[in-house]
C-alpha positions as CSV (number, residue, x, y, z in Angstrom):
1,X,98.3,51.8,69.5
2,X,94.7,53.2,69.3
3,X,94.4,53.0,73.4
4,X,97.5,54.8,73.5
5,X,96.6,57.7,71.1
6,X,92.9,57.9,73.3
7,X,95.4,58.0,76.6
8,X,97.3,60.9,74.9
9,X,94.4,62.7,73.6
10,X,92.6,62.5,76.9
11,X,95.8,64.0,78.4
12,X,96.3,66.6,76.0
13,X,92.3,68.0,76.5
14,X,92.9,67.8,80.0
15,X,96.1,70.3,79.4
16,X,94.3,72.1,77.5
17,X,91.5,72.5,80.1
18,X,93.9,73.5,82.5
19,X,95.2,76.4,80.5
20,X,92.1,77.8,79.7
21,X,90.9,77.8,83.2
22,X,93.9,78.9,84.4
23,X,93.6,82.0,82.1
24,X,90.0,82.0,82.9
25,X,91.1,82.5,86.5
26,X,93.4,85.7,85.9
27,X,91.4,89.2,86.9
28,X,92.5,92.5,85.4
29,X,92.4,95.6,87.8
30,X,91.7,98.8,85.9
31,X,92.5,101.5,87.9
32,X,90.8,104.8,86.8
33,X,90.5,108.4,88.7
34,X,90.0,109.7,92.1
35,X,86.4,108.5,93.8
36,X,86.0,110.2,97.0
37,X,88.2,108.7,100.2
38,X,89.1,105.8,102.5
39,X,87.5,106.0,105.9
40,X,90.3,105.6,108.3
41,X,88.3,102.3,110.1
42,X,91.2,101.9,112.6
43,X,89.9,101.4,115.8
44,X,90.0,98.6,118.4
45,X,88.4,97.6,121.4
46,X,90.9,97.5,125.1
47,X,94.1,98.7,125.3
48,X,96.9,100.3,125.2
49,X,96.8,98.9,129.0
50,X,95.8,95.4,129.3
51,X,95.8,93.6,132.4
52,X,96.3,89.7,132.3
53,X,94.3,87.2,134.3
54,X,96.7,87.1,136.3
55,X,96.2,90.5,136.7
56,X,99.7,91.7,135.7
57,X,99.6,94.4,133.2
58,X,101.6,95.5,130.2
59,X,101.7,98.3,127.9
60,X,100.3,97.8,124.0
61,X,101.4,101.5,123.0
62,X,104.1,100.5,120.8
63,X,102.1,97.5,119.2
64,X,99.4,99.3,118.5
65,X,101.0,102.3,117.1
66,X,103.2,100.3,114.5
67,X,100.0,99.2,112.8
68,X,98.5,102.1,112.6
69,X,95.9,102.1,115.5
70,X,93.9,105.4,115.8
71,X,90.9,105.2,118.4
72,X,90.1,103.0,121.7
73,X,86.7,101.6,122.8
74,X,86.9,101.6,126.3
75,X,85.3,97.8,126.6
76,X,86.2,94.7,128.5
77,X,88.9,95.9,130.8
78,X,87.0,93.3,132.9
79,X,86.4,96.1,135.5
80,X,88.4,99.0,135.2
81,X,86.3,101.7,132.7
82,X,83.1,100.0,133.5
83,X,80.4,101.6,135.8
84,X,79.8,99.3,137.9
85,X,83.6,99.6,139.7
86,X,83.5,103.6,138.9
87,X,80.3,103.6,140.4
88,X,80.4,100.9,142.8
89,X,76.7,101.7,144.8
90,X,73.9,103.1,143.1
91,X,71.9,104.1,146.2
92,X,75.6,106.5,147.0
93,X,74.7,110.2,146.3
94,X,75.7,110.6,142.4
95,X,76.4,114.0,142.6
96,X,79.2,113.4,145.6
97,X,82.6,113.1,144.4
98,X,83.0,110.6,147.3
99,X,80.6,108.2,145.1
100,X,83.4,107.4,142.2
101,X,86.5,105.5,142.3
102,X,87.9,107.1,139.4
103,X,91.5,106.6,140.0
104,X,92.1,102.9,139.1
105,X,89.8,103.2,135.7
106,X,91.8,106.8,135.1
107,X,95.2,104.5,134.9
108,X,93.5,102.9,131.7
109,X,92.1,106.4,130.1
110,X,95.5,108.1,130.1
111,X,97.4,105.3,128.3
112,X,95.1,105.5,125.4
113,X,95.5,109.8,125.7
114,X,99.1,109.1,126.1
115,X,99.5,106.9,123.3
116,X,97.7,109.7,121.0
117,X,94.8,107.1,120.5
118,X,90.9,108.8,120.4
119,X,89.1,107.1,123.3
120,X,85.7,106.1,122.2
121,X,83.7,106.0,126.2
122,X,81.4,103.2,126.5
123,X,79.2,103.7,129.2
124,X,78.0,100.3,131.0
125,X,80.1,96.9,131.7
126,X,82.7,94.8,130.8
127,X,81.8,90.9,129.6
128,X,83.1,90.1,133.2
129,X,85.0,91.4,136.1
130,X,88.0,91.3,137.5
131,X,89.0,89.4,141.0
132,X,89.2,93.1,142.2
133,X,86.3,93.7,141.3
134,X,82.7,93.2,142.5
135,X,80.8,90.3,140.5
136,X,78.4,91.8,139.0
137,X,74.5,90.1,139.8
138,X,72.5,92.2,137.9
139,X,72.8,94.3,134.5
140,X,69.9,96.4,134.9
141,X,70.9,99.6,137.2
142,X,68.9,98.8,140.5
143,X,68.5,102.4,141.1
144,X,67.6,104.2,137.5
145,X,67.9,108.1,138.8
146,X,70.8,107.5,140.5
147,X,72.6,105.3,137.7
148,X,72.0,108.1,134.3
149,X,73.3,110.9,137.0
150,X,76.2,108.9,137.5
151,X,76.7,108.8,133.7
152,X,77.0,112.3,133.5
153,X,79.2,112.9,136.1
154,X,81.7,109.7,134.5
155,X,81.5,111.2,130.9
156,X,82.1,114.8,132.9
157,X,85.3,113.7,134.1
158,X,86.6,112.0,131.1
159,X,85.9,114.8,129.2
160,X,88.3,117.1,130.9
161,X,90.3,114.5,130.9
162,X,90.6,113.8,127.2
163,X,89.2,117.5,126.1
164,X,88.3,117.7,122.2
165,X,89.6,114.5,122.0
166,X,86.5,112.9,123.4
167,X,84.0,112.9,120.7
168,X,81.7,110.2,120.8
169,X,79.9,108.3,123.9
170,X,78.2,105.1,123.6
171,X,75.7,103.8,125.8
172,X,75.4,100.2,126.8
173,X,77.0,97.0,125.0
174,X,74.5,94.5,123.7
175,X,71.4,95.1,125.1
176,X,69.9,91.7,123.1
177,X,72.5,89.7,125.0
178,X,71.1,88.1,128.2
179,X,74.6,88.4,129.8
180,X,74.3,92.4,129.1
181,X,70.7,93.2,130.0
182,X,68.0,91.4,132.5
183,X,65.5,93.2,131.9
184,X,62.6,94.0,129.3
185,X,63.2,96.1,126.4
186,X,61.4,98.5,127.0
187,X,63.1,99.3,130.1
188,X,66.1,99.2,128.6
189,X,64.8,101.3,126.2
190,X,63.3,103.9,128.8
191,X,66.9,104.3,130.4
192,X,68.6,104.3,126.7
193,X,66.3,107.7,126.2
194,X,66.7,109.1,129.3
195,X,70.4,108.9,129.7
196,X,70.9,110.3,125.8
197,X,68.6,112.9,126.7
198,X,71.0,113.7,130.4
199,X,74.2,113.6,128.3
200,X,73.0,115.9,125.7
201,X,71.8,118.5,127.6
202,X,74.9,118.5,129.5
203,X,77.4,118.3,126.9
204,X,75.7,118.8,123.5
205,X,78.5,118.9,121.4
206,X,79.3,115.1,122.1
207,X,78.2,112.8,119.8
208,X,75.5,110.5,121.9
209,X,74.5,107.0,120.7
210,X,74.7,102.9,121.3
211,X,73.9,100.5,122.0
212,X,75.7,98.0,120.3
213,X,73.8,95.2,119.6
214,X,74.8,91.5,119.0
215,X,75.2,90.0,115.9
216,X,71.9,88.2,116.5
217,X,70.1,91.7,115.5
218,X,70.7,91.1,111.9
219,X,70.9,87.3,111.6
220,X,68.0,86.3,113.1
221,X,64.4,87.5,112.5
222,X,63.6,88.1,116.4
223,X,67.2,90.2,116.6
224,X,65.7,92.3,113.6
225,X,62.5,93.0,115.7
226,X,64.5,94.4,119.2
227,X,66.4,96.7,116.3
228,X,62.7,98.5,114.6
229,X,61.4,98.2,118.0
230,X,64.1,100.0,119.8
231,X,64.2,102.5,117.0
232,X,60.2,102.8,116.9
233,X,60.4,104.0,120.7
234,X,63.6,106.5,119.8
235,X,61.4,108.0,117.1
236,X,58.5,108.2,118.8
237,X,60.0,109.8,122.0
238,X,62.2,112.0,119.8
239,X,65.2,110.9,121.4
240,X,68.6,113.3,120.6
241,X,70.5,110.1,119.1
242,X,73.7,110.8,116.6
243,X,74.9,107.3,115.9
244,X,73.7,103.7,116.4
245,X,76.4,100.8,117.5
246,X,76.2,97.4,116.8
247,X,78.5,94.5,116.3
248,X,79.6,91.2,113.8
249,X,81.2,88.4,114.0
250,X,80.9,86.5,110.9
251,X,83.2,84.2,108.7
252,X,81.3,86.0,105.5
253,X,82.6,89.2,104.1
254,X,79.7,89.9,102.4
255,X,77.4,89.4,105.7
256,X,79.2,93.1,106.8
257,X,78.0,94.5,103.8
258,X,74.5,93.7,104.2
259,X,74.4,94.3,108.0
260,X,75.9,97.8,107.4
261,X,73.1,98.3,104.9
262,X,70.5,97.1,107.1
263,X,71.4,99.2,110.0
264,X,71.8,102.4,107.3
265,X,68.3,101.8,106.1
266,X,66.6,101.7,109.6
267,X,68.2,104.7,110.5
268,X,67.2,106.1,107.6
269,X,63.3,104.8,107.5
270,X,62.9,105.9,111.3
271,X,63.9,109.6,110.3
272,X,67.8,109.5,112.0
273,X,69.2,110.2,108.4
274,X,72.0,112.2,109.8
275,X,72.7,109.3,112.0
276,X,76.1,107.7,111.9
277,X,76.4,103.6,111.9
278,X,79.3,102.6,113.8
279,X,80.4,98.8,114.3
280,X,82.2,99.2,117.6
281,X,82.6,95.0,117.8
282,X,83.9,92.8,114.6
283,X,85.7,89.7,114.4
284,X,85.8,86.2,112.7
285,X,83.0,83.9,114.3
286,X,84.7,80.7,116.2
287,X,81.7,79.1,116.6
288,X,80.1,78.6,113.0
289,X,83.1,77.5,110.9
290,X,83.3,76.6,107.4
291,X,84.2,72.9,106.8
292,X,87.6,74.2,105.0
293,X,88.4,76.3,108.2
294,X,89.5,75.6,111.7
295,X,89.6,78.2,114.9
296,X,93.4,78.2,114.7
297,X,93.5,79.1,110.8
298,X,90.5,81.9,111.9
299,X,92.1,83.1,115.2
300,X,96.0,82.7,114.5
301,X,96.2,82.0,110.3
302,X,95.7,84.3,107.5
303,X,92.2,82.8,106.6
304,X,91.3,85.1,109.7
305,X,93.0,88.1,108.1
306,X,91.9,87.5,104.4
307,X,88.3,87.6,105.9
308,X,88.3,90.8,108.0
309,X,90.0,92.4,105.5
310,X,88.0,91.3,102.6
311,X,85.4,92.6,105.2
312,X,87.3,96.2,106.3
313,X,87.2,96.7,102.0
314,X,83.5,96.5,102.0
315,X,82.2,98.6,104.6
316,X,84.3,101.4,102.6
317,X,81.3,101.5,100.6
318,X,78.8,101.3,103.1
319,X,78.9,104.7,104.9
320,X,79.9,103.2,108.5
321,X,82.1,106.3,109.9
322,X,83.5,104.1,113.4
323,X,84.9,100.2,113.1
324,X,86.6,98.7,116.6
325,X,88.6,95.2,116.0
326,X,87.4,93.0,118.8
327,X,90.1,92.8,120.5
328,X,93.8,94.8,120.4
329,X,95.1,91.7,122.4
330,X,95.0,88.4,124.1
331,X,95.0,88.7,128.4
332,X,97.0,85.1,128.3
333,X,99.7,83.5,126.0
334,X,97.6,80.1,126.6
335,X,94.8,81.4,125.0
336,X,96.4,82.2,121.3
337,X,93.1,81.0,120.1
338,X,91.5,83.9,122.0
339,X,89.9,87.2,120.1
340,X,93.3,89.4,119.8
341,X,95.2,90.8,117.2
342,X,98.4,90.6,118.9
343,X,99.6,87.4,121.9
344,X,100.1,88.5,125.3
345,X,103.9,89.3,124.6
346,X,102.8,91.4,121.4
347,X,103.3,89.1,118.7
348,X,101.2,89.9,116.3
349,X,98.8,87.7,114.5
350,X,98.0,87.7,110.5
351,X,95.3,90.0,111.3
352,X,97.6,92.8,113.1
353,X,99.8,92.6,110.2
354,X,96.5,92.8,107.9
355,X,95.2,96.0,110.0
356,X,98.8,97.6,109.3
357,X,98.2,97.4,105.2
358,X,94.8,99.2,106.5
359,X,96.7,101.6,108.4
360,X,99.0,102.6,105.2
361,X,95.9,102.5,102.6
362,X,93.4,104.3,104.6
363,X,96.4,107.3,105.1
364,X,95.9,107.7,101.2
365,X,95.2,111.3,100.4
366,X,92.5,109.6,97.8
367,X,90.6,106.8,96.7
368,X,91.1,105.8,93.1
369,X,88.6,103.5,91.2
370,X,89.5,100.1,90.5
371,X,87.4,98.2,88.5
372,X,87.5,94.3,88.5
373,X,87.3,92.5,84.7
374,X,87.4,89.0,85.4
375,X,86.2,86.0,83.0
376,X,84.4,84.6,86.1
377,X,83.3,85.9,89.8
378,X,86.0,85.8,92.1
379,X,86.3,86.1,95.7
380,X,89.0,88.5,95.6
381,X,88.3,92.1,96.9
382,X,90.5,95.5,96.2
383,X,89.9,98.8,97.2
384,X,93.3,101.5,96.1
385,X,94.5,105.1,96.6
386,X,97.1,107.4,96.0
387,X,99.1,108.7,98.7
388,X,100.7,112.1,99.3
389,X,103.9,110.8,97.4
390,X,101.4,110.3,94.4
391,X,102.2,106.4,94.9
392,X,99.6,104.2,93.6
393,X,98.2,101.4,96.6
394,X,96.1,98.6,96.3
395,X,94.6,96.7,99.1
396,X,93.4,92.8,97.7
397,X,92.0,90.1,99.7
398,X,92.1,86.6,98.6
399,X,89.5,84.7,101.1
400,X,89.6,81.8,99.3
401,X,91.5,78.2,99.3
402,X,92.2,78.6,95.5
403,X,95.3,80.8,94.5
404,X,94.3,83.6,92.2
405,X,96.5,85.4,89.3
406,X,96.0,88.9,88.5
407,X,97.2,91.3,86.7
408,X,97.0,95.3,86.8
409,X,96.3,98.4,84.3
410,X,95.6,102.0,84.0
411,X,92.2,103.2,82.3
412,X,94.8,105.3,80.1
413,X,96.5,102.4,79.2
414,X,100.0,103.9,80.5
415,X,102.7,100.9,81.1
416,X,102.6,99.4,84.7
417,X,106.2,98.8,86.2
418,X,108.0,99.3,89.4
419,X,105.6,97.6,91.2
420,X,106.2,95.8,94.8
421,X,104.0,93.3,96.4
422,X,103.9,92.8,100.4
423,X,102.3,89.9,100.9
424,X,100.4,88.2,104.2
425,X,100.1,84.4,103.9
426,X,100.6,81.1,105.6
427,X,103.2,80.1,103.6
428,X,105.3,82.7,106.1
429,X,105.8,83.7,109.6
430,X,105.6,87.3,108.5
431,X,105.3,89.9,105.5
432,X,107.4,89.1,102.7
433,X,108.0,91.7,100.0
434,X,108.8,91.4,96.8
435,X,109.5,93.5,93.4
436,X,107.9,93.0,90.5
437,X,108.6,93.9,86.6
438,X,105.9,93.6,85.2
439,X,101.8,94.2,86.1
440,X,101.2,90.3,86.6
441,X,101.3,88.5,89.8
442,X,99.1,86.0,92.0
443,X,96.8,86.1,94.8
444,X,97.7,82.9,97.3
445,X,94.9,81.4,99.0
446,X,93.5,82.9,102.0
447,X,96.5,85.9,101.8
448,X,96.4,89.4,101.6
449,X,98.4,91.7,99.9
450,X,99.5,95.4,99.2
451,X,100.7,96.6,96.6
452,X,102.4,100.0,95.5
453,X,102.9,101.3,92.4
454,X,105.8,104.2,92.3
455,X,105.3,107.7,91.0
456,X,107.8,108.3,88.5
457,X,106.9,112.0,88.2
């Protein structure tokens, strides 16, 4: 009898343990008054166009306007858009129009004018190039003079092309990465200063900056040294830069934070305080993952999408005015392990249907303060807004393999009700909405949710 009573007792404290870290577990969102707005971080890199590898190409327009795409970075077309196909010899005469092969790249402009996308020019070269194009054997322009006229002259033509629309021009892509740049850095940083110094005096109401620099700049000690020094030689020389670029791929939502800091407080020590950050490359990282993880659950599961948009939530708060998704799409349906948001027959990914709750958040008139009261640290993130409706949105992440409840209340203590849930998980091929009666519901692991509150009024 006694071993039974210990056998029940035993159970009964472990039930009891259960509840209490169960309700231990459940976060309460306060939601209190406006606090400033949502930066509409929307953009991605490639696209509308894409061409396959096997150099067919199909038209993303429709994809990428139903979640809520707003700006291109014209990077890796694998050719088309880059300067070495525009451009094709160095020693030509740059200021010939008989120099440029404009019209194939132009094909690839247009769609993103067309689809009433904001191009975002990079000026330089894809990862690789195309069949059609020439292989490129060196990333260092061979003929310096020659190359920063071209530049002009290719931002010149785009510019009438895409008119007001054209804002912002970004020299080079990865400068740190051996496959971008074979030469010394201070070469590269020579021809970074005199080509912003060409394109300002020429247009001087675009916004002029780069170079996008590899993750490597903020995670390793020697990639924090190419940063101060490229930025000691911009300062000294007093070169006219308004933004600096630079990219992340990281299974660590927090690591976007502190990179976006990093960058913000360079800028800000080298005297570029009116300097914008821009992250014109972001993704999961394939090749460090977490023992819970795999590439597919990254790549084509909502792990992927709980991450970048536990990520997308916290460089609202870190003054970054430009984020591109790397990359709108795959270029093969056997690579659905590849870096796109959407297959190469547009079937989106968790992480396109993630960037549409952006899409609908970040079109909130304001931001409203939510503040998180939770009985211990959780990894779930939430940023919400009211849009012009006067609808109440939340945005929360759950990054995490542990299922999370929650529940939601006003700072006024006003009655929560009429409340829906869209919901992004594994547990479903798609979004899956649902209504709610009361203010309580759960966070699944590794899902991410929206959730709108009606206005009554």
């Amino acid at each position: 009898m006694k071993k039974y009573l210990k056998t029940a007792s035993i159970i009964l404290l472990f039930l009891f343990l259960l509840s209490f870290n169960d309700s231990a577990a459940e976060i309460t969102f306060v939601i209190g008054e406006p606090a400033g707005t949502i930066h509409p971080l929307l953009g991605v890199n490639t696209g509308p166009l894409i061409e396959t590898r096997e150099q067919k190409v199909f038209d993303s327009t429709e994809w990428y306007r139903k979640i809520g795409v707003t700006a291109v970075r014209t990077h890796d077309f694998y050719g088309y858009l880059d300067m070495s196909a525009i451009y094709p010899d160095q020693n030509a005469d740059p200021y010939k129009p008989s120099s440029y092969n404009f019209e194939s790249s132009d094909r690839f402009f247009l769609a993103i004018l067309k689809g009433g996308f904001e191009p975002y020019l990079r000026i330089g070269d894809s990862w690789s190039s195309g069949p059609q194009f020439p292989s490129l054997k060196r990333r260092s322009p061979v003929n310096k003079t020659n190359w920063i006229r071209a530049a002009v002259e290719v931002v010149r033509h785009y510019r009438k092309l895409a008119g007001p629309k054209l804002r912002y021009v970004e020299i080079w892509n990865e400068p740190d990465h051996r496959k971008f740049w074979d030469a010394s850095l201070n070469e590269f940083c020579i021809l970074f200063d005199e080509t912003a110094r060409a394109l300002k005096t020429e247009f001087p109401d675009l916004k002029i900056g780069g170079p996008g620099f590899t993750a490597a700049a903020v995670l390793l000690p020697k990639g924090k040294f190419v940063v101060e020094s490229f930025l000691d030689y911009l300062q000294k020389h007093h070169t006219p830069v308004d933004f600096i670029s630079w990219h992340l791929y990281s299974n660590n939502p927090d690591m976007f934070a502190s990179a976006a800091r990093f960058y913000r407080n360079q800028l800000d020590a080298h005297g570029f305080k009116t300097a914008e950050s821009h992250l014109t490359e972001y993704n999961t990282d394939g090749r460090q993952i977490p023992q819970e993880m795999t590439l597919s659950g990254l790549r084509m599961g909502c792990a992927g999408a709980s991450i970048l948009t536990a990520a997308w939530i916290a460089l609202q708060n870190e003054n970054v005015e430009m984020a591109f998704f790397y990359r709108g799409t795959d270029v093969a349906m056997d690579q659905p392990l590849f870096f796109g948001m959407f297959r190469a027959n547009g079937a989106p990914k968790p992480s396109a249907l993630a960037f549409s709750f952006w899409s609908r958040i970040a079109s909130c008139t304001s931001r409203l303060k939510v503040m998180k009261t939770e009985t211990h640290i959780s990894p779930l993130r939430v940023i919400g807004g009211r849009n012009n409706s006067g609808d109440i949105l939340l945005l929360i992440s759950n990054p995490s393999a542990e299922k999370i409840p929650w529940m939601i209340s006003f700072s006024e203590n006003q009655p929560v009700s009429g409340m829906t849930v869209e919901e992004i998980s594994d547990s479903y091929e798609s979004v899956v909405k649902r209504n709610v009666a009361g203010n309580k519901d759960c966070s699944p692991a590794y899902s991410v949710q929206l959730i709108t509150i009606k206005n009554k009024n």
